[in-house]
C-alpha positions in Angstrom: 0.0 0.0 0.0 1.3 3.6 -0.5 -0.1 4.6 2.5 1.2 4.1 5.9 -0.6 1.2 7.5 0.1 2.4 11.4 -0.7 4.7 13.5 1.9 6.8 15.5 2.0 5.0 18.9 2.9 8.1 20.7 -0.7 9.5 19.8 -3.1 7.3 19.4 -6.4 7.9 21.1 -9.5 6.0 21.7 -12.5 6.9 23.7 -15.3 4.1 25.0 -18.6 4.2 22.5 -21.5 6.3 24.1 -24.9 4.3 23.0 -26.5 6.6 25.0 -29.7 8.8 24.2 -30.1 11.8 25.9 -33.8 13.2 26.6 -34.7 16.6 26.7 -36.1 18.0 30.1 -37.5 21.1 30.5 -35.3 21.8 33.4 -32.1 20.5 34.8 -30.1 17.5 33.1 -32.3 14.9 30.9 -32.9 11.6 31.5 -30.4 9.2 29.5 -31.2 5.7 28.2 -29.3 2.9 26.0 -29.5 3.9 22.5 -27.7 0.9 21.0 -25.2 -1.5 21.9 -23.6 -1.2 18.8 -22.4 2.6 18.6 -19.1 3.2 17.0 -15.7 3.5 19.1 -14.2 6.9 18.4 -10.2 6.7 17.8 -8.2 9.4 16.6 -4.8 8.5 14.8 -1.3 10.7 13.2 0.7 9.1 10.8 3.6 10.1 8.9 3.5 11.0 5.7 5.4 12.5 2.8 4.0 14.6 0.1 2.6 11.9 -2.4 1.1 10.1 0.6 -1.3 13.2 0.9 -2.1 13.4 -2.3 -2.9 9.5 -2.5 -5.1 10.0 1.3 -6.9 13.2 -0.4 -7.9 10.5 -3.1 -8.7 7.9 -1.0 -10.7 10.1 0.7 -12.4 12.0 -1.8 -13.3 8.5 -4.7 -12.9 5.6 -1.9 -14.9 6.6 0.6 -17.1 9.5 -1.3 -15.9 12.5 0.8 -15.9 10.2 3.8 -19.0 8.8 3.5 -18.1 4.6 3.1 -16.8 2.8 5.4 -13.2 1.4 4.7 -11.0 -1.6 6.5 -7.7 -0.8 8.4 -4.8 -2.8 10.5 -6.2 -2.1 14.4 -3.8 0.2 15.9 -3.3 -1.3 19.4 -3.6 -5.1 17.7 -1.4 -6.1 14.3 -3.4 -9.2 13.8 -6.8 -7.7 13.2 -8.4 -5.8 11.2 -11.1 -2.7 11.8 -14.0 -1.7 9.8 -14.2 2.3 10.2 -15.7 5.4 8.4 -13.8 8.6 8.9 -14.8 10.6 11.7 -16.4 14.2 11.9 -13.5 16.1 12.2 -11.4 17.1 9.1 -8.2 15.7 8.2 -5.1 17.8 9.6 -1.8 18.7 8.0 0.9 19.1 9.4 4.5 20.0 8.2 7.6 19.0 10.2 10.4 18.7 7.8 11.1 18.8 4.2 8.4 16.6 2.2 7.2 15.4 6.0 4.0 15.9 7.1 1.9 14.8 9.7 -1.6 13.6 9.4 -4.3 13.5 12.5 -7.7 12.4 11.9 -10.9 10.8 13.6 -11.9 7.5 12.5 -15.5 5.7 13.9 -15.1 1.9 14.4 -17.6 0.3 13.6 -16.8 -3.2 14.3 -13.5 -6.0 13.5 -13.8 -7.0 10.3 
């Protein structure tokens, strides 16, 4: 693959999935109540990258997953052996520069399940 296939260890970041559903109340906090035992692990991941990497995420992004919209299979971070069905998160992906044709890329990624 042309694209890095791990995460940076040193910033790697999951959260537990919230399947909960939070009622409206008129006044003080809303009741909350199991929504679904299936709701998506949020993780956010940085990988190294040099310049044609971008370009070949930007495409992967934009015709593989239709902006971000189709879910996609990748190696699970904190587990070589398996692999994750995700979608991209809600947040954009970030850029950033730290060298000469090295760049750093953070973005969210839903789990949805192993694959």
């Amino acid at each position: 693959s042309i694209l890095p296939q791990r995460s940076l260890e040193d910033s790697f970041r999951a959260a537990m999935p919230d399947g909960r559903l939070r009622l409206q109340n008129e006044g003080g906090p809303g009741p909350m109540r199991r929504r679904s035992t299936a709701a998506p692990q949020p993780i956010v991941i940085d990988m190294m990258m040099q310049q044609y990497q971008m370009a070949r995420l930007d495409k992967f992004w934009r015709e593989t997953t239709k902006c971000g919209c189709l879910p996609f299979e990748m190696p699970d971070p904190l587990d070589e052996s398996n692999t994750l069905l995700t979608t991209f998160g809600g947040d954009e992906i970030a850029w950033a520069g730290l060298a000469a044709d090295v760049w750093r890329a953070t973005f969210s990624l839903a789990v949805l399940r192993n694959a």
